[in-house]
C-alpha positions, 0 to 999 in steps of 0.5 A: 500500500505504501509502495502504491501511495508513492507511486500516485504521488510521484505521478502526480508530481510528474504531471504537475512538472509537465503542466508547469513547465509547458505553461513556463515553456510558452510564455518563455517563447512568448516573450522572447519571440515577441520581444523584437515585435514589441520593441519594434512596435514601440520605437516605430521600426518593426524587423524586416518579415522577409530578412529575418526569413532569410536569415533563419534559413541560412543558420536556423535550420543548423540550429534547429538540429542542433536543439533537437540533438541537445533535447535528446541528450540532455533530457534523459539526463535531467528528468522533466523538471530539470530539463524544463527548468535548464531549457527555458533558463539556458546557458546548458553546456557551460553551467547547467549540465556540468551543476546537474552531473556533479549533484547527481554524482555527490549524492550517488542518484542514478540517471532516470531514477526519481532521485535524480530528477529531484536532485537535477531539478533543486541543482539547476533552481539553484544555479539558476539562482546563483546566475542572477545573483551574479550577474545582478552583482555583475551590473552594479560592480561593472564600471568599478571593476571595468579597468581590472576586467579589460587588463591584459593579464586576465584576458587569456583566463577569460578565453579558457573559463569553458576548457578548464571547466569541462577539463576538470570535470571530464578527468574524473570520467576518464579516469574511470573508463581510460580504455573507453575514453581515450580513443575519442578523446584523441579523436575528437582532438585532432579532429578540431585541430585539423579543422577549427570551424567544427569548434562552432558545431560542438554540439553536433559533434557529441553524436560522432563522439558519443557514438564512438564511445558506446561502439568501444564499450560495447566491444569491451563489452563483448569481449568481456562477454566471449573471456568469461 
């Protein structure tokens, strides 16, 4: 019974996310799409229909799959309340994504359980939280900070933030799994080297990397398999 009752609150509570986060979802797109529109309304220069048509033809549709390849990834990994919460916040690689994992990995949760959609869900609130305190303190301490900010010496920091980020929390995964890692690691590396313009594409470039992962481990898989 108490198994039974747990299971009715938790699908409530799932039902609850969806229907708040749909509703958040649309007044999101509401606003920011409609933003322009009123803006331009306002001051009497209404966008070009035809020239925004053209340019989100040109960069759009590379954008669209890459926010349908984002979806795929990402959601799974989040839950609902995480990933309506992440979506509609944004900044996902640099920040979300990264606060997500590491709470999932101090408190143990596994992915796709309701643990995890609880802990991805308070991880991003909280981020999401910290961002506008931030940046709220960004804009009051900006013109005192500007000269230190522009120095010369900070600059190639600033150029690194996203590496050193990701740098330092991927180590701990390939330590774990080296013999799974490496080959994409390398991979991947001398891929942006040999062509810088997919540094653009990162996104879409998780699909040839990922893929190329899962195909090593299911082959150490395998072979694992046929030793025993």
């Amino acid at each position: 019974m108490e198994t039974k009752q747990v299971n009715e609150s938790w699908a409530a509570y799932t039902r609850g996310t969806h229907r708040i986060g749909r509703i958040c979802t649309v007044i999101t797109l509401v606003m920011l799409v409609g933003a322009p529109f009123l803006i331009g309304t306002y001051l009497g220069a209404l966008p070009d229909i035809s020239a925004v048509a053209k340019a989100f033809l040109s960069v759009g549709l590379v954008w669209t799959v890459s926010s349908v390849v984002e979806f795929l990834i990402y959601t799974p990994m989040l839950g609902a309340g995480g990933g309506y919460l992440a979506f509609i916040t944004g900044n996902l690689i640099n920040m979300k994504i990264p606060c997500a994992v590491n709470a999932r990995d101090i408190v143990g949760a596994k992915t796709g359980t309701p643990e995890n959609e609880i802990i991805s869900t308070l991880s991003i609130a909280t981020s999401s939280l910290v961002t506008i305190l931030v940046l709220a303190a960004g804009v009051l301490l900006l013109t005192p900070l500007q000269p230190i900010l522009q120095s010369e010496a900070l600059q190639p920091a600033f150029s690194n933030v996203v590496p050193a980020l990701f740098g330092a929390m991927a180590y701990k995964y390939y330590r774990r799994h080296m013999n799974v890692a490496v080959l994409p690691l390398v991979f991947m590396s001398l891929l942006f080297i040999l062509v810088p313009k997919l540094i653009e594409s990162t996104s879409m470039m998780i699909i040839p990397s990922g893929a190329l992962a899962i195909g090593i481990a299911w082959l150490l898989y395998r072979k694992q398999r046929k030793g025993n």
